[in-house]
N, C-alpha and C positions, 0 to 999 in steps of 0.2 A: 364250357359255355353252352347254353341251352338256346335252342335257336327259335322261334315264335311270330315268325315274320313269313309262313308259307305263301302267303295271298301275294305277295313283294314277288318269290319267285322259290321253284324247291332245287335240293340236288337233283343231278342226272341220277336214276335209278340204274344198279348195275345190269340187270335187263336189256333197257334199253339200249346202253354202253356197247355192249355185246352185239346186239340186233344193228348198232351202226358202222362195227368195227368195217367190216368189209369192205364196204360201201366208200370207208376213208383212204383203204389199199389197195388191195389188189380186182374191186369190183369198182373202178374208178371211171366210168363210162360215159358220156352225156347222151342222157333221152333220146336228145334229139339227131344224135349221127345215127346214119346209116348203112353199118354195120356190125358185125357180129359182138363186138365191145357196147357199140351203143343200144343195142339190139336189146341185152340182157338187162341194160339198165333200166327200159324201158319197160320192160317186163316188171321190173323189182316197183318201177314207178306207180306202174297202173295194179300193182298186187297190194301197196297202199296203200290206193285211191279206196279200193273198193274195200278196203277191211276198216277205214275211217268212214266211207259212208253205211255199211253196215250198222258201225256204232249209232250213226247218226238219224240212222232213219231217211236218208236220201239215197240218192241212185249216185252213183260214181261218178257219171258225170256232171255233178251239180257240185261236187269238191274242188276246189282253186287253193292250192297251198301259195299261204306266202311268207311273209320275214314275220311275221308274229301278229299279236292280238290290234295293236294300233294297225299296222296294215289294213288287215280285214276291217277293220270296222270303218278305216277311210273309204276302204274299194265297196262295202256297201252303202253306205250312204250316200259318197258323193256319185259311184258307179250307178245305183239303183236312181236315184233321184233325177239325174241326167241324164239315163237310159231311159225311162221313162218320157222324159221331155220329149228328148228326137224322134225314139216311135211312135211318137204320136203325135208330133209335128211331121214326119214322113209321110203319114197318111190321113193331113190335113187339120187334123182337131188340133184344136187348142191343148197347149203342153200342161201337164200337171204343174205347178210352181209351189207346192205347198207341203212342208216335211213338221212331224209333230217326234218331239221327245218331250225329256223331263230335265231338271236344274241339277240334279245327279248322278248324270251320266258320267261318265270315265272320260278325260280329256279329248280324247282322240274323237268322239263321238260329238264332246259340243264342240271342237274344235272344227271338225266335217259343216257341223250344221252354221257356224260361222261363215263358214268358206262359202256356201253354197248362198247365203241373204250377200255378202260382202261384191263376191264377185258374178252370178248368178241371178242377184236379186229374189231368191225366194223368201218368202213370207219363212217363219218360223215360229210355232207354238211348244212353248215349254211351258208344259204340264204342271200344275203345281202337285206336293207332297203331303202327304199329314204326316203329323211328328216321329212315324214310326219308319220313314224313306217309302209309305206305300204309295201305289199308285191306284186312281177308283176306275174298273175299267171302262165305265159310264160316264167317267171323264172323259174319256180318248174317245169314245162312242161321240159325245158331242162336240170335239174339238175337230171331226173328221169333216172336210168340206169337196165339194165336187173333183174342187183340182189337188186334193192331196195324195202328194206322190208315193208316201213313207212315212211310216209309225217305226221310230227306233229306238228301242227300250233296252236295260238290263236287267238280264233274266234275276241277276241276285248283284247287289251293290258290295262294291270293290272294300268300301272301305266302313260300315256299318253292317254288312252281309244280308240285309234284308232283302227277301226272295217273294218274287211279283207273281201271281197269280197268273201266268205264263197261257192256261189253256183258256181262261176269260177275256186274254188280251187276246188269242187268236180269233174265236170267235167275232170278238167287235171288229176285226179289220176281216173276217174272211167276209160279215156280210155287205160291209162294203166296197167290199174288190180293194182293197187297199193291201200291196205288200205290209208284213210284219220281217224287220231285223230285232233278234236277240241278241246285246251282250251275254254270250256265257261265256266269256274269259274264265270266269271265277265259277261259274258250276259246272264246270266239267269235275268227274268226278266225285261230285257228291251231292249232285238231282239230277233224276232221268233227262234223258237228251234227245230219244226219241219220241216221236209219236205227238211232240207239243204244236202243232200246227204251226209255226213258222216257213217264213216264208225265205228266213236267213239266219245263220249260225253265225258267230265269230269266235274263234276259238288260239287259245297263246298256248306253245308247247312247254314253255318252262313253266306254269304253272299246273302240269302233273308230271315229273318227271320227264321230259324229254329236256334237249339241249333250247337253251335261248337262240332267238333268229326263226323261229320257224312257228307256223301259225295256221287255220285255216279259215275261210269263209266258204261254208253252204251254203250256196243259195239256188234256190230253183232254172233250172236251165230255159224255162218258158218265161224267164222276165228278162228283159233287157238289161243289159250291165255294160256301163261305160268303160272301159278298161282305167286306171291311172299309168300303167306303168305301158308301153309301146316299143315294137320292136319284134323279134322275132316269134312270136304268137302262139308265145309258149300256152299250158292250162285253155288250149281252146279259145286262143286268140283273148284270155279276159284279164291274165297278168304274163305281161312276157317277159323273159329273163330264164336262164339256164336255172332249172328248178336244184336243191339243195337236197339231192339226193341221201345223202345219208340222215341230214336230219328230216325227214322228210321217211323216212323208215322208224326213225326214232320217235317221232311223233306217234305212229298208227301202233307202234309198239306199246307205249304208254299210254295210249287212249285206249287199248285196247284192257290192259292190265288194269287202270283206274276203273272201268265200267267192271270188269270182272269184280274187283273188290266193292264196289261203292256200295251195296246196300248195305253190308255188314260196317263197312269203313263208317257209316254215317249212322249207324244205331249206335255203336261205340263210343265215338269221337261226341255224341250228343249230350252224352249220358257225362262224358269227361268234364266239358263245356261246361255244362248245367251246374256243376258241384263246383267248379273253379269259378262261374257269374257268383253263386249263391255267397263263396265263401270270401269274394273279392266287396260284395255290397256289404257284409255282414263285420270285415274287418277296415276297410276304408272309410271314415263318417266322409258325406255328401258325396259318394260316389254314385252315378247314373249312369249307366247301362245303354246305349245309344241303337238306333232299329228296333226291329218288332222282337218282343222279348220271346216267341216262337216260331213266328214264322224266317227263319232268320238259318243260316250257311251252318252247317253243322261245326266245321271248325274256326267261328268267328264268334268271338267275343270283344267291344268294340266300349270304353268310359269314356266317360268327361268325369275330372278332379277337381271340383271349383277350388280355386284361391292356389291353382300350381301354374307352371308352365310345363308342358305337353313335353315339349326338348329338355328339360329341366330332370323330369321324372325318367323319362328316354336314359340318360346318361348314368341316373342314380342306379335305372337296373342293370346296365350293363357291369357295372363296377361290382354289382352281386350276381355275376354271372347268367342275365336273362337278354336276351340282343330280339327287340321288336321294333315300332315305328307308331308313330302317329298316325299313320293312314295309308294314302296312296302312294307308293316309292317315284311313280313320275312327276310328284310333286313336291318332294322331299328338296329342302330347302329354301322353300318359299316362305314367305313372310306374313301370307295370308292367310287369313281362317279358311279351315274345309268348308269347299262349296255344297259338301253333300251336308254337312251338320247344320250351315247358316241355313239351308231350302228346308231342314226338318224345325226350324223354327226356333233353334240356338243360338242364343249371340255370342257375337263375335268372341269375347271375354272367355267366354266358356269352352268357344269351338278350340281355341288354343290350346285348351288343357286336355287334348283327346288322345288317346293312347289307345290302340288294337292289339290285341293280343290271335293270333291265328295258327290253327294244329296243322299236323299233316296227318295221312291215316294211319299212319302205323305211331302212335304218338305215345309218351308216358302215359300209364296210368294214373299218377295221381298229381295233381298240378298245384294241391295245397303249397306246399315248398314256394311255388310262384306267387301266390295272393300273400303268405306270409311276407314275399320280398319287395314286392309291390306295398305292402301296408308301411313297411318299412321305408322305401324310395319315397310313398308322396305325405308322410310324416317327417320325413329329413327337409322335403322341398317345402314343404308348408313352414317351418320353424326355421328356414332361412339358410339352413349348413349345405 
């Protein structure tokens, strides 16, 4: 079985495995006691704080681990947005009420920005698309208004892989004092992570190798951050909860090892890509290629098959040994077309037929085998068998 669903989630790397093993035995210690047992875990904690913010291009104390990429992306949006509010209603000004994303963000992100118009009452500007998932950053330039609290983007979309022009988007919010959050769930590991002017990371450990459950949000220590979770005030009082020490090692492990590989991971893995799109348009008639056909996630290659159904072709590949997804796994059995294909301007009809195919970096070389069995699945689903 050939597996093609890395963006879904990858194996633990045996690296990693190894860098947690202790941590689940005999180095079993909580942070936060105060003694020689808790002492050394604390140590193990803060050694990687600082080797994930090294990757990141922040200071250590601006790293908050938590249970994974939705986490983070709730504790910045709704943390960052209503941090904002209170500091500055604390010192009399009128509160910012106003958050800008885009129509294809990652659930957990329009889900934040729901919460926040629902219960909160903020205004909410989502951004429109061109066909390609881009965003114009001359867009967000004009959508920014006096009271906006939060520009929250991702860095490269989950499930089309189209990748934003990350240092344009920072510029437009740094001159107008407006925080910037990145989704880079999905570009860790294969686009730089440092140095993009961000005001906020969100990052998932199972999608480079580390275990599921575990997660981080950067975000700068000079903005306000409402906590979500309360209680013993763990992470510098901004998520409390006895931190997941081993995965929590296994993370800065596999952050570390994915940046050591990425450049090479992603000349590679590009070059793979390119020859399995070319050979997948060339033996499928009406297939289209979904995102910017370069500016786009080194291991994502994302169609639409008119005249299939998406779960239809799904099933055909698995039965010729290829197991991938239609899209986002936190949406996987939903009844709905992808929100990110109907925002690029696909109907509905179509958005059904979408099938992703996503590498890891150490991947086969040669993926013709796949487009042959693909040509074959949505030829069986087309003709009705």
């Amino acid at each position: 079985m050939l597996y093609l669903d890395h963006a879904a989630t990858t194996p633990v790397r045996p690296e990693v495995l190894q860098a947690m093993l202790p941590y689940l035995t005999e180095r079993f210690g909580n942070p936060s006691s105060h003694h020689t047992v808790g002492e050394a875990a604390a140590e193990a904690l803060a050694d990687a704080r600082r080797r994930v913010a090294a990757v990141l291009g922040f200071r250590p104390a601006d790293i908050v681990f938590t249970s994974g990429g939705t986490e983070a992306d709730n504790l910045a949006v709704k943390g960052l947005a209503i941090g904002a509010a209170l500091h500055r209603a604390a010192g009399g000004r009128p509160p910012p009420v106003h958050v800008i994303t885009t129509p294809i963000e990652h659930e957990a992100v329009l889900a934040s920005c729901e919460y926040l118009d629902r219960v909160h009452g903020y205004a909410v500007t989502r951004l429109s698309v061109d066909a390609t998932g881009s965003v114009d950053p001359e867009t967000v330039a004009a959508a920014i208004r006096p009271d906006t609290a939060l520009v929250s983007i991702g860095y490269a979309n989950n499930e089309i892989g189209t990748v934003q022009d990350a240092a344009a988007l920072a510029s437009v919010t740094a001159a107008a004092r407006v925080p910037l959050h990145l989704d880079a769930v999905q570009a860790a590991g294969w686009l730089p992570l440092a140095g993009l002017g961000a005001d906020a990371l969100s990052l998932a450990g199972h999608k480079i190798g580390a275990p599921q459950g575990v997660g981080v949000l950067a975000v700068r220590s000079r903005l306000p951050l409402e906590p979500l979770l309360h209680g013993g005030g763990q992470e510098r009082g901004r998520r409390s909860g006895t931190e997941d020490l081993a995965g929590i090692v296994g993370f800065a492990t596999a952050l570390e090892l994915a940046e050591a590989e990425r450049v090479v991971a992603a000349a590679r893995v590009t070059v793979i890509r390119d020859a399995f799109v070319s050979r997948v348009l060339e033996l499928v008639p009406n297939a289209r290629l979904t995102g910017h056909p370069t500016r786009r996630l080194p291991g994502t290659a994302s169609f639409t098959f008119a005249g299939t159904s998406g779960e239809a072709v799904l099933l055909q590949l698995e039965r010729r040994g290829v197991v991938t997804s239609s899209g986002s796994a936190c949406a996987a059995g939903s009844d709905e077309p992808s929100h990110v294909l109907l925002a690029c301007g696909i109907d509905p009809d179509t958005a059904h037929t979408a099938v992703r195919f996503t590498l890891a970096h150490t991947h086969i070389a040669d993926l013709a085998p796949v487009a042959d069995a693909l040509a074959d699945a949505v030829a069986t689903v087309r003709s009705g068998g």
